[in-house]
MDAnalysis code that builds the backbone (N, CA, C; Angstrom):
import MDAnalysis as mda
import numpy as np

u = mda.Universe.empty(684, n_residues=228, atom_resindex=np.repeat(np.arange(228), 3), trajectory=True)
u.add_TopologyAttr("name", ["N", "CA", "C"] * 228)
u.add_TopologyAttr("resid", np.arange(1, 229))
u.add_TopologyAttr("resname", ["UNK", "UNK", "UNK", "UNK", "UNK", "UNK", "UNK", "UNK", "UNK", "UNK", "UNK", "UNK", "UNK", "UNK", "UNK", "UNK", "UNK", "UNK", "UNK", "UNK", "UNK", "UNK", "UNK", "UNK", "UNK", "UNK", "UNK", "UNK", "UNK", "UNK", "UNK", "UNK", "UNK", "UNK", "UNK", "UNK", "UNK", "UNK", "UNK", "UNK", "UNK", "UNK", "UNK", "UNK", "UNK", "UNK", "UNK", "UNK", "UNK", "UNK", "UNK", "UNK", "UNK", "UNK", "UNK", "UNK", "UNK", "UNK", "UNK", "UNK", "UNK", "UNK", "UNK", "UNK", "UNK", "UNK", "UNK", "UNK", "UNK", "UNK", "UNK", "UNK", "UNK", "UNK", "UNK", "UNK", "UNK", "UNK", "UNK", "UNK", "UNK", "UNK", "UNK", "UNK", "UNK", "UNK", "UNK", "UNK", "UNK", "UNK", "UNK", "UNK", "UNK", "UNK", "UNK", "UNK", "UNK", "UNK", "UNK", "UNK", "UNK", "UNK", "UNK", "UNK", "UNK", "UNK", "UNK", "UNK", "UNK", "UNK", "UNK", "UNK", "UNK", "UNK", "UNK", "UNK", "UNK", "UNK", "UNK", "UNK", "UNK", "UNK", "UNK", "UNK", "UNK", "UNK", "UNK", "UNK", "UNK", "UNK", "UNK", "UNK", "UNK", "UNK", "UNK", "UNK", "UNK", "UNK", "UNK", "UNK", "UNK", "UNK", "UNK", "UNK", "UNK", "UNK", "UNK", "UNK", "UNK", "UNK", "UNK", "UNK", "UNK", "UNK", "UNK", "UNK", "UNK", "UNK", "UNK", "UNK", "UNK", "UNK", "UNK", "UNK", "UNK", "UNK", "UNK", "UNK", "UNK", "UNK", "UNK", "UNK", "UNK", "UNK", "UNK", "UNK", "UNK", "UNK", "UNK", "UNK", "UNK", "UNK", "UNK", "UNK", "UNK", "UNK", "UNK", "UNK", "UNK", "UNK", "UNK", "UNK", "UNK", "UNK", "UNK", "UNK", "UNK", "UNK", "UNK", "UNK", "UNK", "UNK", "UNK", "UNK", "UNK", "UNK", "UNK", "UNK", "UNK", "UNK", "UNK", "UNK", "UNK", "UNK", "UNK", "UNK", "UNK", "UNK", "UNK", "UNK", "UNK", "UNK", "UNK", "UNK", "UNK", "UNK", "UNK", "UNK"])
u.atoms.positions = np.array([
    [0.845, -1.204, 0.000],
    [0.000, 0.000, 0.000],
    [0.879, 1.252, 0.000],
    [0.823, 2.143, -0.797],
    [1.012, 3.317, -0.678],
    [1.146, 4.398, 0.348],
    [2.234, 4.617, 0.500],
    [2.636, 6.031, 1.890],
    [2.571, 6.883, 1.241],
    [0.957, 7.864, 1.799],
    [0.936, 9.293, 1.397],
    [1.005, 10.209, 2.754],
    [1.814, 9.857, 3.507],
    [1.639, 10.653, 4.537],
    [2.563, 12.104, 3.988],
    [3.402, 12.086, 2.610],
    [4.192, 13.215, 2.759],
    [3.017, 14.197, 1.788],
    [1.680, 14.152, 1.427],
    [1.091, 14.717, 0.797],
    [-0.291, 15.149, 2.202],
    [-0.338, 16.216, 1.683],
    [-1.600, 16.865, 2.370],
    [-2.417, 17.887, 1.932],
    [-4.029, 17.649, 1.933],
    [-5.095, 18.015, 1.467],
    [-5.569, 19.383, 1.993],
    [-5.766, 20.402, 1.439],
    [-5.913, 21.490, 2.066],
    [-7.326, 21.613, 1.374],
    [-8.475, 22.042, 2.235],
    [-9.544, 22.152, 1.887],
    [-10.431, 23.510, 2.614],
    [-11.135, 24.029, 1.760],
    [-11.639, 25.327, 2.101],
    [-13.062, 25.476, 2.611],
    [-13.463, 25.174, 3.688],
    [-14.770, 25.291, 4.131],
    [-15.386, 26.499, 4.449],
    [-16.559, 26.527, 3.702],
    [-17.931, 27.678, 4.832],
    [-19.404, 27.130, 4.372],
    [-19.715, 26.998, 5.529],
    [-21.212, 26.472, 5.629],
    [-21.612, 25.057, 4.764],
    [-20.299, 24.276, 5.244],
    [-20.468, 22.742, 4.776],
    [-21.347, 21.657, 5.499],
    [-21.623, 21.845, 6.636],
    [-21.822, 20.827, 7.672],
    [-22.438, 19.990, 7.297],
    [-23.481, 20.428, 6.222],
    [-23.948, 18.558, 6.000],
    [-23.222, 17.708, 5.765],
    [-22.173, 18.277, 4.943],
    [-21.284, 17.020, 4.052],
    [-19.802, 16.885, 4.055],
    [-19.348, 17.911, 5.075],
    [-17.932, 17.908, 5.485],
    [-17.176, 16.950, 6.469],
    [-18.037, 15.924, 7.354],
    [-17.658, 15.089, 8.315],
    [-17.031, 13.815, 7.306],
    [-18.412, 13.720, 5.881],
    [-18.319, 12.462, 5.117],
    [-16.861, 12.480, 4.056],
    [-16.514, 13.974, 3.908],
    [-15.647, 14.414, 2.767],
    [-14.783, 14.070, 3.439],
    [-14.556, 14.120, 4.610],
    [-13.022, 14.623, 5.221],
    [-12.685, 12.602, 5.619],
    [-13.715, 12.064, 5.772],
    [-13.683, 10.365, 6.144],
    [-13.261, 9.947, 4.957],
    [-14.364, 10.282, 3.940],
    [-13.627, 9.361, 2.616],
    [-12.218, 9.341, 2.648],
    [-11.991, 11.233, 2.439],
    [-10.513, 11.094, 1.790],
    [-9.241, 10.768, 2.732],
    [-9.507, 10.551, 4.025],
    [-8.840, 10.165, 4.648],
    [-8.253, 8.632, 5.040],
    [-9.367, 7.573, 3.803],
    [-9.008, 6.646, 3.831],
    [-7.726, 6.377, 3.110],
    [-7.552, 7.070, 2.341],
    [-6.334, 7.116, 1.616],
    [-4.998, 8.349, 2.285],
    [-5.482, 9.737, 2.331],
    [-4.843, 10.746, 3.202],
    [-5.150, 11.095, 3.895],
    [-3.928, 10.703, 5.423],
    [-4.035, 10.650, 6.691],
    [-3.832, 12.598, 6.931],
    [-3.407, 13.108, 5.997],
    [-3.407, 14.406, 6.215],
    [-3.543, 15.768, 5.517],
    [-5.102, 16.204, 6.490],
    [-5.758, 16.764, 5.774],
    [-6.102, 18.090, 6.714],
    [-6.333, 19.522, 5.977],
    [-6.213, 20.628, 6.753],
    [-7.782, 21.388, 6.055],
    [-8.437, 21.746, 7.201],
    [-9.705, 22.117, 6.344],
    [-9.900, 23.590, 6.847],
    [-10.266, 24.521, 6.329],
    [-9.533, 25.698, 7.238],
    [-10.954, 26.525, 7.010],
    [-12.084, 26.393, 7.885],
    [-13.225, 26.512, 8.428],
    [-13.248, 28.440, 7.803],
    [-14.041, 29.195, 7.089],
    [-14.010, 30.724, 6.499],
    [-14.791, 30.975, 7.308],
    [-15.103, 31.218, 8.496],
    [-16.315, 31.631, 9.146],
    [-17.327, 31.376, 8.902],
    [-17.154, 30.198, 8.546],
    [-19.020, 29.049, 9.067],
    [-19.408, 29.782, 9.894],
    [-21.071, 29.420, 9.885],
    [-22.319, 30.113, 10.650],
    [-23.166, 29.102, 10.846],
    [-22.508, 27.472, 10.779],
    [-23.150, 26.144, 10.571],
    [-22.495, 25.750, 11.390],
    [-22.659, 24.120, 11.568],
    [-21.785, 23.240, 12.545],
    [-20.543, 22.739, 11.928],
    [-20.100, 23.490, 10.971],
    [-18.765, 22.913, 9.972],
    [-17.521, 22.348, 10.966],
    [-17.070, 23.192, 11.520],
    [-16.019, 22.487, 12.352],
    [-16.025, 21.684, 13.263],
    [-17.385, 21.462, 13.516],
    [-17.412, 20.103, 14.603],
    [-17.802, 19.179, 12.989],
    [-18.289, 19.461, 12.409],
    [-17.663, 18.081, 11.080],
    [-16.515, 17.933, 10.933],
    [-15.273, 19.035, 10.975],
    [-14.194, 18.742, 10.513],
    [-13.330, 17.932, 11.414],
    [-13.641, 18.317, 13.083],
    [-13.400, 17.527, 13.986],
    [-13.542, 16.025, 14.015],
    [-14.955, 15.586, 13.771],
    [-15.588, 14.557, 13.685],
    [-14.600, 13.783, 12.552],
    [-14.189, 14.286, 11.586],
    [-13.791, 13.651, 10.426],
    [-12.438, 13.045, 10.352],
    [-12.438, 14.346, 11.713],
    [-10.468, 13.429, 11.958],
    [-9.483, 14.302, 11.114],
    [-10.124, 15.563, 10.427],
    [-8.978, 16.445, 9.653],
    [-8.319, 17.653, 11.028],
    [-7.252, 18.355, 10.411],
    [-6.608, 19.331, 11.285],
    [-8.035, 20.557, 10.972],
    [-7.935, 21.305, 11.797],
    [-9.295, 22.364, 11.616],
    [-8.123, 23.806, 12.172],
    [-8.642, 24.823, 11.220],
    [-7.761, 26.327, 11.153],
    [-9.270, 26.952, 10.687],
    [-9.155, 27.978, 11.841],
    [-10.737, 28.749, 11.858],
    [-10.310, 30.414, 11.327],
    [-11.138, 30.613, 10.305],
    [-10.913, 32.432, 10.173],
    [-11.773, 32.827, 11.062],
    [-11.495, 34.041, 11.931],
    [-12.993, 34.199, 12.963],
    [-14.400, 34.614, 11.941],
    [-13.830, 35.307, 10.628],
    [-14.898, 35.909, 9.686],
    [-15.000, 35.294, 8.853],
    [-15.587, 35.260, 7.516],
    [-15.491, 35.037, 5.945],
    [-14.779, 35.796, 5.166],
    [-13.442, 35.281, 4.691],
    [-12.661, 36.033, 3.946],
    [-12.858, 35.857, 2.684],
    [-13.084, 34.312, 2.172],
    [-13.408, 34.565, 0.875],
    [-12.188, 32.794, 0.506],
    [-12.972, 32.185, -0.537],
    [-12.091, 31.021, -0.847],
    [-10.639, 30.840, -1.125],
    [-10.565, 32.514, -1.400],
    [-8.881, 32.329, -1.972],
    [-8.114, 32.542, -0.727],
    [-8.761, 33.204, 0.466],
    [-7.790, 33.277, 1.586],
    [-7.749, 31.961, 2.831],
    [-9.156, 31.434, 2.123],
    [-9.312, 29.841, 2.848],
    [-7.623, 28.962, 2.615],
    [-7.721, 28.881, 1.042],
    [-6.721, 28.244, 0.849],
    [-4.993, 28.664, 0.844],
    [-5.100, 30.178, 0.522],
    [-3.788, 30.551, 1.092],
    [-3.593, 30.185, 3.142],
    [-4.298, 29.984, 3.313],
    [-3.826, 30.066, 4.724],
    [-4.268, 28.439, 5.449],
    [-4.651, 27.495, 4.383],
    [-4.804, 26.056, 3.967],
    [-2.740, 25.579, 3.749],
    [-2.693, 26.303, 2.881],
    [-1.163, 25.802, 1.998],
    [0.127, 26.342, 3.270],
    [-0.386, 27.441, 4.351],
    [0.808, 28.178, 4.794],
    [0.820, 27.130, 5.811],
    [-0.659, 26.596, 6.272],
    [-0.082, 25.888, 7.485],
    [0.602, 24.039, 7.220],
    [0.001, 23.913, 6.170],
    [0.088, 22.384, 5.638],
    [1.978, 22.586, 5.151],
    [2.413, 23.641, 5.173],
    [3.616, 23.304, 4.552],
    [4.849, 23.769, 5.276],
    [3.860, 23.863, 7.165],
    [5.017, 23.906, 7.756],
    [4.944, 22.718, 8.720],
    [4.244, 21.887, 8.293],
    [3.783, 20.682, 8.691],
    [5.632, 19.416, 7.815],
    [6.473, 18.600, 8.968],
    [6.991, 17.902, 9.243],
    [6.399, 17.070, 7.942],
    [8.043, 16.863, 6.656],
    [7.735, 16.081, 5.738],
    [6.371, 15.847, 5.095],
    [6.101, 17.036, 4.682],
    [5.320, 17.888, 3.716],
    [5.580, 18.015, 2.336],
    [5.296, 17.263, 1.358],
    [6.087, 17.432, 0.275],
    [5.377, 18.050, -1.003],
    [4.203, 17.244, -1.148],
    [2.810, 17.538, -2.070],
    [1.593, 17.980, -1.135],
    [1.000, 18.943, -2.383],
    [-0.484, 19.551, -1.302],
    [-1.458, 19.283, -2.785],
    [-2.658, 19.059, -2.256],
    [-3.785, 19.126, -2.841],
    [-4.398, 19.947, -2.241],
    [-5.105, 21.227, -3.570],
    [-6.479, 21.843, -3.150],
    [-7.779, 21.262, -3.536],
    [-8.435, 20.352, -2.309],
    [-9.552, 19.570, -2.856],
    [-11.063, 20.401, -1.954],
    [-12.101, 20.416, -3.071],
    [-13.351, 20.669, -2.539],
    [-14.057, 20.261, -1.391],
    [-14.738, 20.925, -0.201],
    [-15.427, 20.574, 0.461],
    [-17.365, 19.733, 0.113],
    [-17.094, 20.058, -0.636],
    [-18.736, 19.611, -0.881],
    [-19.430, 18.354, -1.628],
    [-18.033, 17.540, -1.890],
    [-17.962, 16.003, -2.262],
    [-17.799, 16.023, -3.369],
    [-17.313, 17.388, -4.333],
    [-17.374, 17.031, -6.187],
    [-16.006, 16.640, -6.857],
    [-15.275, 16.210, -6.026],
    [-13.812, 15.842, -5.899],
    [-14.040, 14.129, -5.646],
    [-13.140, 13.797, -6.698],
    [-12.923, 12.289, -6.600],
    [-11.294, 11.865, -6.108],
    [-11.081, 11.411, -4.835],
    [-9.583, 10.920, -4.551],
    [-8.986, 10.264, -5.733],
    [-9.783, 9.351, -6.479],
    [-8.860, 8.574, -8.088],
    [-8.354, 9.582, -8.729],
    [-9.012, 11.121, -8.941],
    [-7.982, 12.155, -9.557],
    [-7.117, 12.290, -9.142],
    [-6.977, 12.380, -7.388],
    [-6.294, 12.928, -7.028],
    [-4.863, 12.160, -7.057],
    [-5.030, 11.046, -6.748],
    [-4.357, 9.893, -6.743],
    [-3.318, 9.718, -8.531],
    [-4.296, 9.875, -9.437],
    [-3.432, 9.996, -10.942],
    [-2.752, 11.021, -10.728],
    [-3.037, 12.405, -10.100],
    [-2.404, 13.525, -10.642],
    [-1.469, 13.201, -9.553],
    [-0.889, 12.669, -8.428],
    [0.113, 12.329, -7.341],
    [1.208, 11.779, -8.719],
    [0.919, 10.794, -8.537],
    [1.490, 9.807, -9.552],
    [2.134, 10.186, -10.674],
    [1.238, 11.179, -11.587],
    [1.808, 12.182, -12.564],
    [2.854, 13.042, -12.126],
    [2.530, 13.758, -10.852],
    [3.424, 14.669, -10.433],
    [4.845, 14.400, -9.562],
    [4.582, 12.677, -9.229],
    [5.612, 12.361, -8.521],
    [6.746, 11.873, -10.199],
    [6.136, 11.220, -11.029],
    [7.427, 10.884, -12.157],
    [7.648, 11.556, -13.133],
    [6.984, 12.651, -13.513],
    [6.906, 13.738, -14.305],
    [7.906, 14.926, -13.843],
    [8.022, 15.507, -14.925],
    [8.858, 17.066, -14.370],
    [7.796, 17.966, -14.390],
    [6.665, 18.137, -13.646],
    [6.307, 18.839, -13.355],
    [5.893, 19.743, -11.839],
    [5.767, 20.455, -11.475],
    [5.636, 21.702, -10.561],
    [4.228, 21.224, -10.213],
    [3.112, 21.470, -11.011],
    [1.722, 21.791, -10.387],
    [0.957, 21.084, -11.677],
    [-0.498, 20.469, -11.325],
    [-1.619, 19.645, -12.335],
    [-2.462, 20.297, -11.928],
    [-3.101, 20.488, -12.906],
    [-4.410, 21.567, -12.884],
    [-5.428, 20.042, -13.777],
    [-6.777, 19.925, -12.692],
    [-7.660, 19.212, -12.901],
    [-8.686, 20.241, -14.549],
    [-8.614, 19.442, -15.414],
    [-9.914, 19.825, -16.306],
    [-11.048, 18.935, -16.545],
    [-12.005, 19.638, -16.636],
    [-13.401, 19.303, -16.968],
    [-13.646, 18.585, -18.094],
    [-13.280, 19.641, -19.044],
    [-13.197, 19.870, -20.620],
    [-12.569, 18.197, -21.450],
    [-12.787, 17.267, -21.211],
    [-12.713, 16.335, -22.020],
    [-13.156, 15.621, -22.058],
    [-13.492, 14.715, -23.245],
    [-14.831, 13.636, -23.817],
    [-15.773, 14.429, -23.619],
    [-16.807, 13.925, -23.253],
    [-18.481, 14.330, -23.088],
    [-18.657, 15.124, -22.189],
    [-18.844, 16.531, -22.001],
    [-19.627, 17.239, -21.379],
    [-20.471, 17.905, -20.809],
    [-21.235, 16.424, -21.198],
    [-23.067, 16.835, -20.649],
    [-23.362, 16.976, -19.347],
    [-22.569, 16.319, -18.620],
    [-22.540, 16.756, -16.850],
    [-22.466, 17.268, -16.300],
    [-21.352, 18.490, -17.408],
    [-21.562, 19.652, -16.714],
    [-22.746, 20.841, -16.774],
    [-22.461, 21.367, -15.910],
    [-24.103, 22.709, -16.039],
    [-23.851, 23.870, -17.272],
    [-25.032, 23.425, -18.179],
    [-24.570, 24.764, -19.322],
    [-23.575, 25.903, -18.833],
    [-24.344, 26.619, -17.544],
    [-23.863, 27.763, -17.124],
    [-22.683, 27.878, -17.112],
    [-21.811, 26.628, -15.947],
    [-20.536, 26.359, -15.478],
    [-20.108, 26.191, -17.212],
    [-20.708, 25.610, -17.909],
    [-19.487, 25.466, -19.554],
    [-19.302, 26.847, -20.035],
    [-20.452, 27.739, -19.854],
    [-20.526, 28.995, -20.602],
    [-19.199, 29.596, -20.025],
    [-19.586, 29.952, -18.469],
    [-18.479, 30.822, -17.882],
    [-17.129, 30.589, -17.922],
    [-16.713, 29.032, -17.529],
    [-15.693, 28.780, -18.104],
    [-14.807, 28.840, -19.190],
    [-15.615, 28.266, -20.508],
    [-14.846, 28.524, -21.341],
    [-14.872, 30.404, -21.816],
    [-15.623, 30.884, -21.206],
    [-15.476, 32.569, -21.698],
    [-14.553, 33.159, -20.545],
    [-14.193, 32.274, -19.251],
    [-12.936, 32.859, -18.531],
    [-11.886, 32.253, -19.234],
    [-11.865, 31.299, -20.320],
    [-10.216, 31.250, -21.032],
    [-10.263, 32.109, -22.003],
    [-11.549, 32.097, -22.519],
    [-11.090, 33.071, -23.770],
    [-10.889, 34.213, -23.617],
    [-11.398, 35.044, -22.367],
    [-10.644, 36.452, -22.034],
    [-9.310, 36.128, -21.140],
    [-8.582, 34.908, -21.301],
    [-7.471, 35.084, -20.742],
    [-6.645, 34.511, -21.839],
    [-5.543, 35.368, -21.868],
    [-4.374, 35.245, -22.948],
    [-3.592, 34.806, -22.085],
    [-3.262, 34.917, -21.299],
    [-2.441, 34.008, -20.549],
    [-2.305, 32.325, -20.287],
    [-3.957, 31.891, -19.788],
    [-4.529, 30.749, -19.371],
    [-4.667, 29.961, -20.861],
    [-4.835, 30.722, -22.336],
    [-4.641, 29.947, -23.209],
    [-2.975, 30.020, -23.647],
    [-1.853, 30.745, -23.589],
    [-0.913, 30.386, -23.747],
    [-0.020, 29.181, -22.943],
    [-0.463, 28.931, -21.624],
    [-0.402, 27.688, -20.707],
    [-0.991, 26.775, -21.270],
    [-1.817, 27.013, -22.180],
    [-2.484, 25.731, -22.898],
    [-3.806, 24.809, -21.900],
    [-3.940, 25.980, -20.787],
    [-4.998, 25.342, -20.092],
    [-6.550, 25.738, -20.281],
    [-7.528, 24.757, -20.230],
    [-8.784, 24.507, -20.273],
    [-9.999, 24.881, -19.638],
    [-9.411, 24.593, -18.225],
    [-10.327, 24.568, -16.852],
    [-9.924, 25.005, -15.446],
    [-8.779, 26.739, -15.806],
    [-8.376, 27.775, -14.725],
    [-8.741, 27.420, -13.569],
    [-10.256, 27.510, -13.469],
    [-11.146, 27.389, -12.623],
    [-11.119, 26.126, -11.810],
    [-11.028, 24.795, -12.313],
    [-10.797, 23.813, -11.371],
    [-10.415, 23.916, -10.334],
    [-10.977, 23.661, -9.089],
    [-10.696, 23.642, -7.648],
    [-9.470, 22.376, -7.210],
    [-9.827, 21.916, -7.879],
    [-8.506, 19.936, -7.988],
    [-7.336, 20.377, -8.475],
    [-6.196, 20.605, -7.972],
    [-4.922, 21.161, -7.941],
    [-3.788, 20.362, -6.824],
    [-3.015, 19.868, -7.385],
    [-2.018, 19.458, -6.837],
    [-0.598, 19.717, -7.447],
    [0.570, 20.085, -6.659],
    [1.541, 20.849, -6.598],
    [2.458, 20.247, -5.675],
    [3.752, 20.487, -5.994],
    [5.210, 20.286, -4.861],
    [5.272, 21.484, -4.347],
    [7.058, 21.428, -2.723],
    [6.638, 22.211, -2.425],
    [7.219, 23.524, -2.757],
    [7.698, 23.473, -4.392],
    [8.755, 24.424, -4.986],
    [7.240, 25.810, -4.740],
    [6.031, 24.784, -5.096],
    [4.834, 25.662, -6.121],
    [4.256, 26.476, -4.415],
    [4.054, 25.553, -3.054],
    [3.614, 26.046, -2.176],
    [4.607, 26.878, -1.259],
    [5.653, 26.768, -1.768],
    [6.965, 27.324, -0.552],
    [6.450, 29.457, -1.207],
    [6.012, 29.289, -3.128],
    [5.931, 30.374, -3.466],
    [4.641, 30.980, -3.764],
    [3.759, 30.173, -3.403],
    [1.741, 30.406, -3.631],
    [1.715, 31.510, -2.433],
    [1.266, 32.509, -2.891],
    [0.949, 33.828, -2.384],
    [-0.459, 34.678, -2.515],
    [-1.426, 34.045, -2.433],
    [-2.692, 34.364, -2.736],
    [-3.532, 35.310, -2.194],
    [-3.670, 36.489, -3.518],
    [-3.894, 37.801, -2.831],
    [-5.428, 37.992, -2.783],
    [-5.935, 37.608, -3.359],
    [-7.063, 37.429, -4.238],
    [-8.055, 36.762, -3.380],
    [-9.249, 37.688, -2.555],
    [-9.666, 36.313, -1.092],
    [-11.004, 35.959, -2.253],
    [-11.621, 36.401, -2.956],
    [-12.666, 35.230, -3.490],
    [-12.126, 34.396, -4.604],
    [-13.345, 34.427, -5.627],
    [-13.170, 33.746, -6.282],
    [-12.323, 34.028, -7.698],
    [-11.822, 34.995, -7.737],
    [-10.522, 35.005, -8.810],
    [-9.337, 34.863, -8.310],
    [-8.812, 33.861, -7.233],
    [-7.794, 33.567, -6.947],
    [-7.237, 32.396, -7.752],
    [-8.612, 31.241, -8.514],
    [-7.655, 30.875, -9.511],
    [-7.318, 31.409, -10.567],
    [-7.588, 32.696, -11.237],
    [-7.039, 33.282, -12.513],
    [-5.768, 33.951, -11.651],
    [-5.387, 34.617, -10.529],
    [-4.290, 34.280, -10.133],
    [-3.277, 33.301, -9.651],
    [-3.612, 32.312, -9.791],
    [-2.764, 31.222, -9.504],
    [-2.352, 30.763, -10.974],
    [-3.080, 31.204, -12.264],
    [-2.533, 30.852, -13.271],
    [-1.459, 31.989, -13.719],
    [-1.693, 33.290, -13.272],
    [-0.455, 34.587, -13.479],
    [0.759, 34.186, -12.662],
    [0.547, 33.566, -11.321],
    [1.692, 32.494, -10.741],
    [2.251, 31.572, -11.548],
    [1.721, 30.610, -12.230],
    [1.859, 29.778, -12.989],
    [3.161, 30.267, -14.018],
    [2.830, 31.337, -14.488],
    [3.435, 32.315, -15.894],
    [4.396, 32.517, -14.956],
    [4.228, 33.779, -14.314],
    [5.038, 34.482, -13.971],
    [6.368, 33.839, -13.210],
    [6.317, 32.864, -12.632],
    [7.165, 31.839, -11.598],
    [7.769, 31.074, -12.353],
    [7.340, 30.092, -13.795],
    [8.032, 29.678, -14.490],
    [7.631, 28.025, -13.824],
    [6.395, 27.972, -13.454],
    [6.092, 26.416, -12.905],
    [6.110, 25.377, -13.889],
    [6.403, 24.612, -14.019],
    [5.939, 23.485, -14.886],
    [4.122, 22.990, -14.781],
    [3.870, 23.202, -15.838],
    [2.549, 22.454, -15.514],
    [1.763, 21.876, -16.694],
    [0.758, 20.856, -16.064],
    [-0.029, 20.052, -16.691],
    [-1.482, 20.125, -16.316],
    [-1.922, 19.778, -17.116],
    [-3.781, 19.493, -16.694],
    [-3.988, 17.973, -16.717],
    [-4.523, 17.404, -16.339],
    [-4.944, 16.190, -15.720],
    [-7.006, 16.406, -16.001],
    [-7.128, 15.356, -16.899],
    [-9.249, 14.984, -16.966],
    [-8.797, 14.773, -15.812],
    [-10.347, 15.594, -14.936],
    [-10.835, 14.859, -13.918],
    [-12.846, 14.794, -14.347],
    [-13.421, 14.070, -13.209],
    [-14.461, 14.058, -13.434],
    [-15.287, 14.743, -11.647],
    [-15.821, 15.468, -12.184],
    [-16.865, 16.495, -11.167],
    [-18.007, 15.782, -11.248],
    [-18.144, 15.620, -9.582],
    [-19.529, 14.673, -8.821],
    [-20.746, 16.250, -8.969],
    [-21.334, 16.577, -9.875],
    [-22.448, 17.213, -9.384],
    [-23.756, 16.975, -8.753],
    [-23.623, 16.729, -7.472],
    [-24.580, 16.466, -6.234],
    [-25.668, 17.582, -6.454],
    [-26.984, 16.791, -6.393],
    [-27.971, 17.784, -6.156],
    [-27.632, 19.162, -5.433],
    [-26.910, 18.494, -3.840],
    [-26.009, 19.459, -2.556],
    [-25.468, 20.595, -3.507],
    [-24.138, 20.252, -4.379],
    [-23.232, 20.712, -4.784],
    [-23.709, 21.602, -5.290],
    [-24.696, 21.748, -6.373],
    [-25.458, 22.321, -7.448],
    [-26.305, 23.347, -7.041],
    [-27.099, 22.932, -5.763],
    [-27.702, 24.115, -5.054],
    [-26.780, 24.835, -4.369],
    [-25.678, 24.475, -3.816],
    [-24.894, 25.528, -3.181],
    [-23.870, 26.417, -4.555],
    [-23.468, 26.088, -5.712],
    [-22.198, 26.932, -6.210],
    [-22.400, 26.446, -7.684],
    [-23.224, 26.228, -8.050],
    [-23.365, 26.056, -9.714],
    [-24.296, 27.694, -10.216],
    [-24.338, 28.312, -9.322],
    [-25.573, 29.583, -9.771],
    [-24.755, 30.503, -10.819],
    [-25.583, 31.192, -11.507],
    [-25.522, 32.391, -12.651],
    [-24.492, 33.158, -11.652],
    [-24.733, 33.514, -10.943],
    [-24.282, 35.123, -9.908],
    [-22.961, 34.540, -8.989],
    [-22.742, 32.838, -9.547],
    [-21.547, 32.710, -8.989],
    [-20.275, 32.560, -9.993],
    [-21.613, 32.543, -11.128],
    [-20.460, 32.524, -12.577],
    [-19.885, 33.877, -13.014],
    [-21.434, 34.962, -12.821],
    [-21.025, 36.375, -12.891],
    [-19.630, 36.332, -11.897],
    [-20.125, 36.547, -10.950],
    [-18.534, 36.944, -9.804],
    [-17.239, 36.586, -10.022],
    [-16.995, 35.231, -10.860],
    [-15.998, 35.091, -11.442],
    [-15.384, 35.454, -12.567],
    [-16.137, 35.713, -13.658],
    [-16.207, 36.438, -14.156],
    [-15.947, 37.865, -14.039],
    [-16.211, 38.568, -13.199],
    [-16.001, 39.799, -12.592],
    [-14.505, 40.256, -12.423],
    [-14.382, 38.928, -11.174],
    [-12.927, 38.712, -10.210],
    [-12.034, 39.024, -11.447],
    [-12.117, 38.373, -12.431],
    [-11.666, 37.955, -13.299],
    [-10.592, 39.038, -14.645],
    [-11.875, 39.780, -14.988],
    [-11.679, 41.048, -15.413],
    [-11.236, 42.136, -14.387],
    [-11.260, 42.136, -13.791],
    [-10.693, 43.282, -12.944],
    [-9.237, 42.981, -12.333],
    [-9.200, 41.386, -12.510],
    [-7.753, 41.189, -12.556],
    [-6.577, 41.294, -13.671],
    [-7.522, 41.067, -14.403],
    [-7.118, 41.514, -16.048],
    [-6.718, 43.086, -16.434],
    [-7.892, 43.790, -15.003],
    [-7.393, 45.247, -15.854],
    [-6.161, 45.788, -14.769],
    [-5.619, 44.863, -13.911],
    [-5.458, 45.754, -12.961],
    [-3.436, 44.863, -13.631],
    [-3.569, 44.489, -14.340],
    [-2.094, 44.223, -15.248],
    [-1.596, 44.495, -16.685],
])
């Protein structure tokens, strides 16, 4: 069996509690170490994260997903033989078998960081909306298509710790991944995209598949665009 104790899961919670005790069990059958870093839930989230057996890091407020996970990666990587981090979803649309290929990829490969995409074979699973916004956040990025990447946006990210010693995430919502791809550029990372496949849970779908969460990224997005 496989020793992943030098890899650890950094995961971004707010207002998970239904389904954060079960997320944090699954993936812990495989990784014993996992950091879920609670944004100022207003739910019972961190007594799930407790329950689940992950490390728990509380913001007292809601900062926003991108500062979940910058402060996910700062503590996981001063964590004792720490080598690989995954940024995996709280809300179950993350499959460990990705995570597990893109380990594997990233352990014999020369690469830095795998960026999970959507975008291959059949894409009927995904939500029109989520295809619309997506592919219109690559096409206003000249950057994200010169990386040759697909699916910016993917939350499924795994990285060494060349990529987390230098992840600096300024960005607290949701255009912190169109900055993590100007990291990408600008740092000189090696990288790859890796198919993955997204569980869209009834759950999932009512919480973060909406129009006004595609607008906002969208938004994040352009204004990061104008502000370079």
């Amino acid at each position: 069996m496989t020793d992943w104790s030098e890899v650890w899961l950094v995961v971004p919670v707010y207002n998970e509690g239904q389904v954060i005790e079960d997320v944090v069990r699954h993936a812990r059958q495989t990784f014993p170490n996992i950091v879920c870093v609670d944004d100022g839930s207003r739910d019972n989230s961190a007594d799930g994260i407790r329950a689940g057996g992950a490390h728990l890091v509380q913001h007292p407020v809601n900062l926003g997903q991108g500062a979940a996970i910058q402060t996910g990666i700062e503590y996981a990587r001063r964590q004792p033989g720490a080598e690989y981090f995954v940024t995996f979803d709280a809300d179950g649309q993350h499959r460990v078998e990705d995570v597990l290929s893109m380990l594997e990829r990233l352990r014999s490969e020369p690469l830095d960081i795998i960026v999970g995409t959507r975008f291959h074979g059949d894409t009927a699973h995904i939500p029109w909306i989520k295809r619309v916004v997506l592919k219109t956040v690559v096409m206003l990025s000249r950057r994200t298509r010169k990386l040759g990447l697909t699916d910016a946006h993917n939350g499924l990210r795994v990285f060494n710790r060349t990529v987390a010693e230098q992840m600096n995430i300024t960005l607290n919502g949701m255009g912190h991944a169109s900055e993590i791809v100007e990291m990408i550029d600008h740092r000189k990372w090696r990288v790859a995209e890796e198919p993955v496949t997204i569980l869209y849970t009834e759950y999932s779908m009512a919480k973060g598949q909406s129009l006004i969460n595609g607008v906002n990224i969208l938004f994040d997005t352009m204004l990061k665009s104008k502000a370079h």
